[in-house]
PAFIPA-393669 format. One record per residue (C-alpha): residue number from 1; residue in three letters; z, x negated, y negated. Coordinates in nm, 2 decimals. Last residue first. Layout:
residues N
VORO:num:residuo:Z:X:Y
VORO:NUM:ala:Z:X:Y .
...
***
This chain:
residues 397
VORO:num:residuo:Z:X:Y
VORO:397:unk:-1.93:2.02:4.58 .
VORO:396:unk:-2.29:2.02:4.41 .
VORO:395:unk:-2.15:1.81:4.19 .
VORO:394:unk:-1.99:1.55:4.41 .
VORO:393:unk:-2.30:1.53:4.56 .
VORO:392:unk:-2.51:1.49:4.26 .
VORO:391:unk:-2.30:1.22:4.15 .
VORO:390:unk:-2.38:1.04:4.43 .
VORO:389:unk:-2.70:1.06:4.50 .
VORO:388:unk:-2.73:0.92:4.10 .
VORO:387:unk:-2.49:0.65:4.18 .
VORO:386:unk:-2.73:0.55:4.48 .
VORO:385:unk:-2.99:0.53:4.21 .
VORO:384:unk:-2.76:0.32:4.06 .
VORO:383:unk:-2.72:0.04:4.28 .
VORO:382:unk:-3.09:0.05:4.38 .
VORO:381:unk:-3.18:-0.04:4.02 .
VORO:380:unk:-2.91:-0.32:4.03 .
VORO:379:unk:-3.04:-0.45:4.40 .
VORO:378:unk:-3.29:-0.65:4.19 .
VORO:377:unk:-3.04:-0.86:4.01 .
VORO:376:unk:-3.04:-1.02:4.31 .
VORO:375:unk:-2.78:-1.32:4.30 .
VORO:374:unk:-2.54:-1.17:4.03 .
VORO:373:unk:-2.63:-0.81:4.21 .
VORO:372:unk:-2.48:-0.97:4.50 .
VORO:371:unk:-2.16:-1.10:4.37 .
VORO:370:unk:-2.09:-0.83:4.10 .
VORO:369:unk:-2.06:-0.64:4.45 .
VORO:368:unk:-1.89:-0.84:4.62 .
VORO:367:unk:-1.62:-0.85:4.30 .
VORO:366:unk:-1.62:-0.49:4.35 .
VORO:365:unk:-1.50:-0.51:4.72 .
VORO:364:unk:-1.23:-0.76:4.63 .
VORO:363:unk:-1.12:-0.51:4.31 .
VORO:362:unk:-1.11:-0.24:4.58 .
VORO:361:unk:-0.89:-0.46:4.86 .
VORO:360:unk:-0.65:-0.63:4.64 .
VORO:359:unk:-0.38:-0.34:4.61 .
VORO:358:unk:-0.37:-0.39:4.98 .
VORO:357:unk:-0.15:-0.64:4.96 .
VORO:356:unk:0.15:-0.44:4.89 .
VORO:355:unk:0.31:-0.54:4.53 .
VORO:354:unk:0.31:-0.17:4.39 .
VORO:353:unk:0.41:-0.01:4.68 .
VORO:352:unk:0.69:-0.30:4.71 .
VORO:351:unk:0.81:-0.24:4.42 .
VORO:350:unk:0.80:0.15:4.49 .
VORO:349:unk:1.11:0.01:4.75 .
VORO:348:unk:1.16:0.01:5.10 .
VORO:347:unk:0.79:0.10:5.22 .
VORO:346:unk:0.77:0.16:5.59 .
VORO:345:unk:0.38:0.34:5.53 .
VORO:344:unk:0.06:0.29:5.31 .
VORO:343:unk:-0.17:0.53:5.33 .
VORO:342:unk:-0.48:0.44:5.55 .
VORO:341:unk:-0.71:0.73:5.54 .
VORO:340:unk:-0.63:0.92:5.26 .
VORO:339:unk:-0.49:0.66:5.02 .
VORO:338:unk:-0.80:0.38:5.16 .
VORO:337:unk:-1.03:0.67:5.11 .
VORO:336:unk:-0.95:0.71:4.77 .
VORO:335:unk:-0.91:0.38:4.63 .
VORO:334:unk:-1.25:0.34:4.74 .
VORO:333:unk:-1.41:0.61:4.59 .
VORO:332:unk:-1.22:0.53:4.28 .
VORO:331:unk:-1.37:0.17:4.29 .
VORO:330:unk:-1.74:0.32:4.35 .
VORO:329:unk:-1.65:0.51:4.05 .
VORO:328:unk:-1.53:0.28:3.81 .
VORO:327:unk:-1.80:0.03:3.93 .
VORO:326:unk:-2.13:0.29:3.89 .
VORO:325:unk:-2.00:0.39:3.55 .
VORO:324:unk:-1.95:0.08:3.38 .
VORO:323:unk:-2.26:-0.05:3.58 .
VORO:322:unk:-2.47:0.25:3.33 .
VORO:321:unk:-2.29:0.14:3.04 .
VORO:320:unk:-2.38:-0.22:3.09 .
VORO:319:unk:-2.80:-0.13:3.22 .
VORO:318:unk:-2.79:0.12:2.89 .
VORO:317:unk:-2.75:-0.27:2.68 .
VORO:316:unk:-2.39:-0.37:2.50 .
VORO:315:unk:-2.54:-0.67:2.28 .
VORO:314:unk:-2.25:-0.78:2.05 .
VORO:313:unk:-2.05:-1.06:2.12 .
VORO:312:unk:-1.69:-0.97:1.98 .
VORO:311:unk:-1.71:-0.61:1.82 .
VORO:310:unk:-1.93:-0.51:2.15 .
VORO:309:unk:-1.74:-0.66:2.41 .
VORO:308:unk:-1.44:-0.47:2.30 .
VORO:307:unk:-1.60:-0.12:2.29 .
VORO:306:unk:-1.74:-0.24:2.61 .
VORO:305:unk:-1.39:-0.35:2.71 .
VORO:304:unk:-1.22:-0.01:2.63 .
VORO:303:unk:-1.54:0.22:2.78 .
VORO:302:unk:-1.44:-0.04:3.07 .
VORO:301:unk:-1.02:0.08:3.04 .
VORO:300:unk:-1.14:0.46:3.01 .
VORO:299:unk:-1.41:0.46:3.31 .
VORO:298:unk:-1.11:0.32:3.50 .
VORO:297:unk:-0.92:0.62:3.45 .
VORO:296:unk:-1.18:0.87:3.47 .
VORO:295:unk:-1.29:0.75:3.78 .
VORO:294:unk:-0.89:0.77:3.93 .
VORO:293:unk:-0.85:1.17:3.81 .
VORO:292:unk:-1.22:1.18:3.92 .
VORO:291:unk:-1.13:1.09:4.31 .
VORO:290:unk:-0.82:1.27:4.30 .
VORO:289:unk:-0.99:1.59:4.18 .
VORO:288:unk:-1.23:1.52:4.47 .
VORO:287:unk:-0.95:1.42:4.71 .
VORO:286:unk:-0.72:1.72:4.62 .
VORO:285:unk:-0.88:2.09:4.72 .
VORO:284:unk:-1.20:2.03:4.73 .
VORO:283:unk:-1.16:1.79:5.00 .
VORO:282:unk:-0.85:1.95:5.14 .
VORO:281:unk:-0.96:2.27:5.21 .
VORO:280:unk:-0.67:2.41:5.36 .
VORO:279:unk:-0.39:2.22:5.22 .
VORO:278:unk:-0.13:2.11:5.48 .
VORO:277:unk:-0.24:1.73:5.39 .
VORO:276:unk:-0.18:1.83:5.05 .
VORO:275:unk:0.23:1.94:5.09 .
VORO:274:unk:0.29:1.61:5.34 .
VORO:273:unk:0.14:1.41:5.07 .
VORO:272:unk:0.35:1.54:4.82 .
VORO:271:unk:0.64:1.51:5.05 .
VORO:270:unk:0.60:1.13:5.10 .
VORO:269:unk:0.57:1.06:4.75 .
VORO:268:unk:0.50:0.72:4.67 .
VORO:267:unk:0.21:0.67:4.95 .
VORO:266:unk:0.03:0.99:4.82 .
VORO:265:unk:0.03:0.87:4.48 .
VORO:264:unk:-0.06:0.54:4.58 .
VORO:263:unk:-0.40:0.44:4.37 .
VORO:262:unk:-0.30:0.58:4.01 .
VORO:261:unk:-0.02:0.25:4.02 .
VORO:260:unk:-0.25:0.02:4.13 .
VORO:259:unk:-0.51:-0.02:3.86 .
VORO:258:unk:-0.71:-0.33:3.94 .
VORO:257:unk:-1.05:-0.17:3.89 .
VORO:256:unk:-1.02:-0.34:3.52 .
VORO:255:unk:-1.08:-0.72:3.74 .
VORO:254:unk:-1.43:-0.59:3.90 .
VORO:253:unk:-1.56:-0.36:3.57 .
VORO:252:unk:-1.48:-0.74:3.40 .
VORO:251:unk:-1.69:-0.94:3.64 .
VORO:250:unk:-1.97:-0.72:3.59 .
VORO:249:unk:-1.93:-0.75:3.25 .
VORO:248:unk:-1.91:-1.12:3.26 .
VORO:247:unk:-2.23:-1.14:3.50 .
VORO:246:unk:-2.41:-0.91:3.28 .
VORO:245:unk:-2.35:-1.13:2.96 .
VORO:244:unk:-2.42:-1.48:3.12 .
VORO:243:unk:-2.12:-1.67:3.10 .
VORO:242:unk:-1.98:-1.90:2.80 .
VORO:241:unk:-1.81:-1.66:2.60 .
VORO:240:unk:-1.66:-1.53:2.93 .
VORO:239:unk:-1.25:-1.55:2.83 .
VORO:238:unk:-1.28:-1.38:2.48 .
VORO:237:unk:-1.45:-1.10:2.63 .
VORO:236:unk:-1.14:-1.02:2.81 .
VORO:235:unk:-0.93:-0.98:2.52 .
VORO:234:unk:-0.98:-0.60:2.46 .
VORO:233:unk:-0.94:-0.50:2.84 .
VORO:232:unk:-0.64:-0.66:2.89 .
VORO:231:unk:-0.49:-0.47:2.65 .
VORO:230:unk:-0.64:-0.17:2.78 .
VORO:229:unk:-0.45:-0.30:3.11 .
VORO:228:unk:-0.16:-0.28:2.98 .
VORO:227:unk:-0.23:0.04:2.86 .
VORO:226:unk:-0.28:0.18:3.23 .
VORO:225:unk:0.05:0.00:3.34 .
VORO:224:unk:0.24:0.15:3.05 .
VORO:223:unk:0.13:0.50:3.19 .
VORO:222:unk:0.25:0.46:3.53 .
VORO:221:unk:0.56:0.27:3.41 .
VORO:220:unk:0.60:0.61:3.21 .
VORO:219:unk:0.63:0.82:3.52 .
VORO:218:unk:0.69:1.19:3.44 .
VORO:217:unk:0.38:1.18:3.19 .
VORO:216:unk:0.18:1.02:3.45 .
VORO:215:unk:0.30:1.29:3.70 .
VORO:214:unk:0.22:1.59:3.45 .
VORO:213:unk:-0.10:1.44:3.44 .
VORO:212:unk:-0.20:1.44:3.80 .
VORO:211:unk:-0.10:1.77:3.84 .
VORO:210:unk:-0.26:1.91:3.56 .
VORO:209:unk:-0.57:1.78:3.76 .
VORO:208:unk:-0.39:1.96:4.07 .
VORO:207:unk:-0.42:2.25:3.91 .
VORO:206:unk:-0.71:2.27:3.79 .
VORO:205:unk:-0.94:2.24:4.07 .
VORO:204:unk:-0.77:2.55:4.21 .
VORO:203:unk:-0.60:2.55:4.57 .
VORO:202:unk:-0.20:2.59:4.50 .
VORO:201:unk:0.02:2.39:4.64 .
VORO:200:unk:0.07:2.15:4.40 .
VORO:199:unk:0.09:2.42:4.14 .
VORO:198:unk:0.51:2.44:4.22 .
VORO:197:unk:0.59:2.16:4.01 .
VORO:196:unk:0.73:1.88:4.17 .
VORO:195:unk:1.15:1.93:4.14 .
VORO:194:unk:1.28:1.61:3.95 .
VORO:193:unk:1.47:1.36:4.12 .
VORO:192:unk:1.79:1.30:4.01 .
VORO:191:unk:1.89:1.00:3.90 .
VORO:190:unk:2.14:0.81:4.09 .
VORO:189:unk:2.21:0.45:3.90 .
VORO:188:unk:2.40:0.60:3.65 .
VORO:187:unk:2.64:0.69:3.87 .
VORO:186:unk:2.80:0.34:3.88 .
VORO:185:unk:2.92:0.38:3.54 .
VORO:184:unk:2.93:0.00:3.35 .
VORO:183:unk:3.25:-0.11:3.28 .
VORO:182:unk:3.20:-0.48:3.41 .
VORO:181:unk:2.82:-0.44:3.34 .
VORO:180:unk:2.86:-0.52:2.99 .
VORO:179:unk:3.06:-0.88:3.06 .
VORO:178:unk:2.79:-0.92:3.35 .
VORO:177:unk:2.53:-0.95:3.06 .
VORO:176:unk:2.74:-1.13:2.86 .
VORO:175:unk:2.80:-1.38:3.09 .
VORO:174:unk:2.39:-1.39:3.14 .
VORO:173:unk:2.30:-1.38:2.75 .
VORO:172:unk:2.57:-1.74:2.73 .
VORO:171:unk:2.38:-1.85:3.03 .
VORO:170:unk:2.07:-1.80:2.86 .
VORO:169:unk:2.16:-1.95:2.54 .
VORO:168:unk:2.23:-2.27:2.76 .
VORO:167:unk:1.94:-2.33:2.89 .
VORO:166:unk:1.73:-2.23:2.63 .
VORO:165:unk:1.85:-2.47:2.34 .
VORO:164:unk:1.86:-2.86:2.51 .
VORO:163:unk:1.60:-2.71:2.73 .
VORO:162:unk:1.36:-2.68:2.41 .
VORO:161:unk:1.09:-2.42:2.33 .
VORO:160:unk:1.30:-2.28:2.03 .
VORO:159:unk:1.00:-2.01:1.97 .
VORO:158:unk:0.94:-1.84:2.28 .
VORO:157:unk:1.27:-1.83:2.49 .
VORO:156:unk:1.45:-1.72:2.19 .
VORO:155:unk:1.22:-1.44:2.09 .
VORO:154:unk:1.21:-1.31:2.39 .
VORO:153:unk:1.56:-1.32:2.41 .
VORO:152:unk:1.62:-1.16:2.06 .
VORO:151:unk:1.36:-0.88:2.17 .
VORO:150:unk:1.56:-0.79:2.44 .
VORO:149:unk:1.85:-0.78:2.21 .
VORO:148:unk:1.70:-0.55:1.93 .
VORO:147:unk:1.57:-0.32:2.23 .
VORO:146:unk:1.91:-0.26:2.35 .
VORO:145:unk:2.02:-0.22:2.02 .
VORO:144:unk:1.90:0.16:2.10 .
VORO:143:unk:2.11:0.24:2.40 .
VORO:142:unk:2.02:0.23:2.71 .
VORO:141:unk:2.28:0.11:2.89 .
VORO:140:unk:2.28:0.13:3.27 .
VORO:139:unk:1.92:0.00:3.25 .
VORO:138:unk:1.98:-0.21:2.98 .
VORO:137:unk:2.29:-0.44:3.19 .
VORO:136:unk:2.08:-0.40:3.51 .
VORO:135:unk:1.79:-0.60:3.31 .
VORO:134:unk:1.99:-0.83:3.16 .
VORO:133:unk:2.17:-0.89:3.51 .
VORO:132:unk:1.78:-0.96:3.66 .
VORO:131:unk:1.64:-1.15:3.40 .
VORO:130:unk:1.96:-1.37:3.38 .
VORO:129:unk:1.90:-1.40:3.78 .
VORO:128:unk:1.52:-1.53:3.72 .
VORO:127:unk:1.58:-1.73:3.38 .
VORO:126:unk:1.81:-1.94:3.58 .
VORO:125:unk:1.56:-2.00:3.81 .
VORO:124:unk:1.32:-2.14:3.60 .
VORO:123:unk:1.63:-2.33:3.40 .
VORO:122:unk:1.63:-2.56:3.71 .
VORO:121:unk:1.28:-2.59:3.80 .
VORO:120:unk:1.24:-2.65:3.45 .
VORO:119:unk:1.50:-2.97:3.43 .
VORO:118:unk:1.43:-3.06:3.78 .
VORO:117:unk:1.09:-3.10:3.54 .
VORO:116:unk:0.77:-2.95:3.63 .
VORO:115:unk:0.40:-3.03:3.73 .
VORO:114:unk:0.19:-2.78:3.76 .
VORO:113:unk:-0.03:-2.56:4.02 .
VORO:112:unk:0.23:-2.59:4.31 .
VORO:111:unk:0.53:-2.46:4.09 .
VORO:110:unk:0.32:-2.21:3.92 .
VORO:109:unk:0.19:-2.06:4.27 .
VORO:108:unk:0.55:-2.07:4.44 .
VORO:107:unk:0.73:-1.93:4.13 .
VORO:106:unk:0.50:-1.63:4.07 .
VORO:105:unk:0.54:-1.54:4.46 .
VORO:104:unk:0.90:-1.60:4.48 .
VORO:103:unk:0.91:-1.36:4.13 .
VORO:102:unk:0.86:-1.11:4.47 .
VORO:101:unk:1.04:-1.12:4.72 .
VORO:100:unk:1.31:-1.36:4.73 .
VORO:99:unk:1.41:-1.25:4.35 .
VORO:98:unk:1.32:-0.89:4.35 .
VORO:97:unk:1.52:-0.85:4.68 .
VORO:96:unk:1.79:-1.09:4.60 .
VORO:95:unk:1.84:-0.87:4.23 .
VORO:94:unk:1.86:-0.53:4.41 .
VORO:93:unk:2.09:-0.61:4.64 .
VORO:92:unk:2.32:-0.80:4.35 .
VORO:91:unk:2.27:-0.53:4.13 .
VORO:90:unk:2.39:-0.29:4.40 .
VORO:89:unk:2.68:-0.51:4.52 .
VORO:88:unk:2.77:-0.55:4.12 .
VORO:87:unk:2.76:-0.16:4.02 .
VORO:86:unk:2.92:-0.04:4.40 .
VORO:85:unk:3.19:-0.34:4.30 .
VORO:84:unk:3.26:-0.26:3.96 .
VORO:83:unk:3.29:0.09:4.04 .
VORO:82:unk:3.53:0.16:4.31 .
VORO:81:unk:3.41:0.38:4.56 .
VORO:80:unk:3.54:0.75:4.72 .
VORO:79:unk:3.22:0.89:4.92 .
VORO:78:unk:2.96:1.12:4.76 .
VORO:77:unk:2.80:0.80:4.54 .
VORO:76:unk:2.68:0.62:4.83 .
VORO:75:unk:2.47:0.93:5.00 .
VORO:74:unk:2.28:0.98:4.68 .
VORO:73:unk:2.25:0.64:4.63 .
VORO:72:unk:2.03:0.67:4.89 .
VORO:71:unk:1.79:0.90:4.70 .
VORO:70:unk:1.81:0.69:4.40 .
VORO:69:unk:1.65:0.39:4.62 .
VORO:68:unk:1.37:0.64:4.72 .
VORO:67:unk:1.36:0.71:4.31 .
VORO:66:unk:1.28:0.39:4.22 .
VORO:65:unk:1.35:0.32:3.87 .
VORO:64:unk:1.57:0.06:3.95 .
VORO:63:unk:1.31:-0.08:4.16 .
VORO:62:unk:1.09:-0.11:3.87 .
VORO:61:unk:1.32:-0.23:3.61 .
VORO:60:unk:1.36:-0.54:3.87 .
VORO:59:unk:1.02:-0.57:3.91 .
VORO:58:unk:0.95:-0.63:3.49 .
VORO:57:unk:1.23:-0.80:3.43 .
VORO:56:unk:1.15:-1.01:3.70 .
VORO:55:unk:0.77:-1.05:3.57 .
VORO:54:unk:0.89:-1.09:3.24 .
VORO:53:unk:1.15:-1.37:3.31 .
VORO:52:unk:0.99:-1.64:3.52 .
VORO:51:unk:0.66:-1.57:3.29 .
VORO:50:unk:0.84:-1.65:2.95 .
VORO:49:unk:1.03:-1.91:3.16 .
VORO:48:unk:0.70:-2.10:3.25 .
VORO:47:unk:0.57:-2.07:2.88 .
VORO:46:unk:0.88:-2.21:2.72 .
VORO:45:unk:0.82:-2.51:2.99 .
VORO:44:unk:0.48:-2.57:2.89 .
VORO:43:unk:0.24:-2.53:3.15 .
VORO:42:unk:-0.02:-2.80:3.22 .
VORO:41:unk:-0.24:-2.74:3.50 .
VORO:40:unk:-0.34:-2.89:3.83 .
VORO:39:unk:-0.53:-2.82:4.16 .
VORO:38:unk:-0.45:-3.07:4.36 .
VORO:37:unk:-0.53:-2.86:4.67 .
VORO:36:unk:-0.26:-3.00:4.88 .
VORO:35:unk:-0.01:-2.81:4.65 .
VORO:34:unk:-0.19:-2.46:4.65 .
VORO:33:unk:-0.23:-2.46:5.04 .
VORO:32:unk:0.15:-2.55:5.04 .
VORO:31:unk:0.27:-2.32:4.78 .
VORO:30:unk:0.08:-2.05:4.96 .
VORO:29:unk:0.24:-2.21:5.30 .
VORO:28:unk:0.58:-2.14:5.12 .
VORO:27:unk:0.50:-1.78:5.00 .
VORO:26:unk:0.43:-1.67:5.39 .
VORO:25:unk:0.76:-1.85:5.53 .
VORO:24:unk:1.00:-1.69:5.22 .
VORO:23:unk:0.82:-1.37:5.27 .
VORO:22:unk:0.88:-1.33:5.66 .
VORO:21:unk:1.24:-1.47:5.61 .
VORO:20:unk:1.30:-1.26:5.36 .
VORO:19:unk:1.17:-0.91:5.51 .
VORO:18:unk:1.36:-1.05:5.87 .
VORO:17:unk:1.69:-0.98:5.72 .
VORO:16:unk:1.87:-0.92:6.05 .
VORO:15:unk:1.88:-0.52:6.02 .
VORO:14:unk:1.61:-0.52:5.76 .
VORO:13:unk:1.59:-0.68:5.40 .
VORO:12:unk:1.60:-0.39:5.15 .
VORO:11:unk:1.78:-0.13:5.38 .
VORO:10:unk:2.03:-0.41:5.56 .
VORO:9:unk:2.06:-0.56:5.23 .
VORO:8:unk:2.17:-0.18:5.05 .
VORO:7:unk:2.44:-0.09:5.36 .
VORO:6:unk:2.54:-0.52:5.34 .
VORO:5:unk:2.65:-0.48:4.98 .
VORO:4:unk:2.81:-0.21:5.00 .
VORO:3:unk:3.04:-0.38:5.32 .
VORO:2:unk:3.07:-0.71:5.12 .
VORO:1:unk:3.19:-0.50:4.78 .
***
């Protein structure tokens, strides 16, 4: 088990884990800036293990999912291996990683921002690694109660709201959760990749839009990640009541730009980008298509909050819809560029895709923009004519 677990470390963390100590150092001075700050909230403690365990759950199901991590499991599963220990060396890989790497950064912003309890801090982590077994145990599982008992948990977690309960219903869900994994098949966590469909490669407009869809449809994180944030969408308007209309619009086209799954589809797949870079034609052939695959998206989740904004305040105006379509498609622009020209490389994990800190650069450069035309409205008109020169380009191409 020490030897497996050190092959999947080495590839996680490096060859003398210098990915944790470089995260562990960068999420300490963010608790630190945080901390001096004194900027303070009050969480209840239900509230910070609802958080502690979603986003794990959430991360953890991720890098399960990953298919670079199926591809070396690839290599694991051809030699002879005893299965309890490949299941629990992987989990236990897998689990440090989403652990020190990224709930760290959840942990270090709500520990600085509140106030909590050994107590909390203690049942805080706990809720971490029983996130993490719970969500090896359904992965390997999947079986319809599986649902039942996630939603037990939940359930648990949000509605006894006492330590005296939690704590130690958790650690009865944990030992349960390693009880399942005991037997659990350790080839379940290699899942064949499937084979891209051939119409990659081919120049027409339409195929790579069907290309696009196929791959949403493939990935179902993808697709959950664009509801979620039609969720989003439908309650933001609850959270400007007191701003100035266009300003909270604004605001909102800025935060709904904040779709990073669409944005790395070249970074996630090395040999699909490999395959369009070898495209002749490649404007026309993939970044335009690419370009209005990622416009249409966001046009969707701010047609959602209009729609949304509409029901709740009332007053939609052209000006709205027209900065509706001028952010989603300066945003998609954007994403565009930054996946053509700067992909991002040395990824271990699609967690780490989808945590990479260049997720923040669009919605920054939208929120400039809400900025300036929140200080000269003026620049609004000029805003949209250059839509207009825009448009027409991409028409006439």
């Amino acid at each position: 088990m020490r030897i497996r677990y050190k092959v999947f470390a080495k590839k996680l963390f490096g060859a003398n884990y210098e990915k944790l100590i470089q995260t562990s150092l960068i999420y300490f001075i963010v608790f630190l800036g945080l901390y001096l700050a004194d900027f303070k909230i009050q969480i209840a403690s239900f509230m910070f293990y609802f958080l502690i365990s979603t986003f794990t759950a959430g991360t953890m199901w991720q890098t399960l999912s990953s298919e670079d991590n199926a591809a070396d499991m690839q290599h694991i599963v051809m030699l002879p291996f005893c299965n309890r220990k490949l299941v629990f060396s992987y989990i236990t890989a897998l689990g440090i990683d989403t652990i020190f790497t990224k709930t760290i950064a959840l942990f270090s912003v709500l520990l600085a921002v509140s106030n909590p309890t050994v107590t909390e801090i203690f049942g805080s982590i706990l809720c971490a690694v029983n996130a993490v077994f719970m969500t090896a145990a359904i992965y390997l599982i999947k079986k319809y109660w599986c649902g039942v008992w996630t939603v037990v948990v939940i359930a648990i977690i949000l509605f006894l709201r006492k330590d005296f309960y939690i704590i130690p219903l958790l650690v009865l869900n944990g030992m349960f959760s390693v009880l399942l994994l005991q037997n659990a098949d350790g080839y379940r966590f290699y899942c064949q990749k499937k084979e891209k469909n051939d119409t990659i490669r081919r120049q027409r407009y339409g195929s790579i839009g069907r290309y696009f869809f196929r791959y949403l449809n493939y990935h179902k994180n993808y697709m959950m990640n664009i509801v979620a944030l039609w969720g989003i969408a439908c309650v933001l308007p609850i959270f400007f009541e007191q701003i100035e209309s266009w300003f909270a619009v604004s605001f909102s086209f800025a935060i709904l730009s904040f779709n990073t799954p669409i944005c790395i589809l070249l970074s996630c797949d090395r040999d699909f980008e490999q395959a369009v870079r070898f495209l002749p034609g490649q404007k026309k052939a993939f970044a335009v298509p690419y370009g209005m695959f990622i416009f249409l998206c966001n046009l969707t989740a701010d047609i959602v909050f209009l729609c949304s904004f509409q029901i709740q305040k009332g007053g939609i105006s052209l000006l709205m819809a027209a900065g509706a379509v001028f952010f989603a498609l300066q945003s998609a622009i954007a994403s565009v560029l930054l996946e053509w020209f700067y992909p991002i490389r040395n990824w271990k994990t699609e967690s780490d895709l989808w945590h990479h800190p260049r997720k923040y650069i669009v919605p920054a450069i939208m929120l400039l923009l809400v900025g300036a035309v929140g200080i000269l409205p003026i620049l609004m008109p000029v805003l949209l004519i250059l839509l207009a020169v825009e448009v027409a380009g991409i028409m006439r191409k």
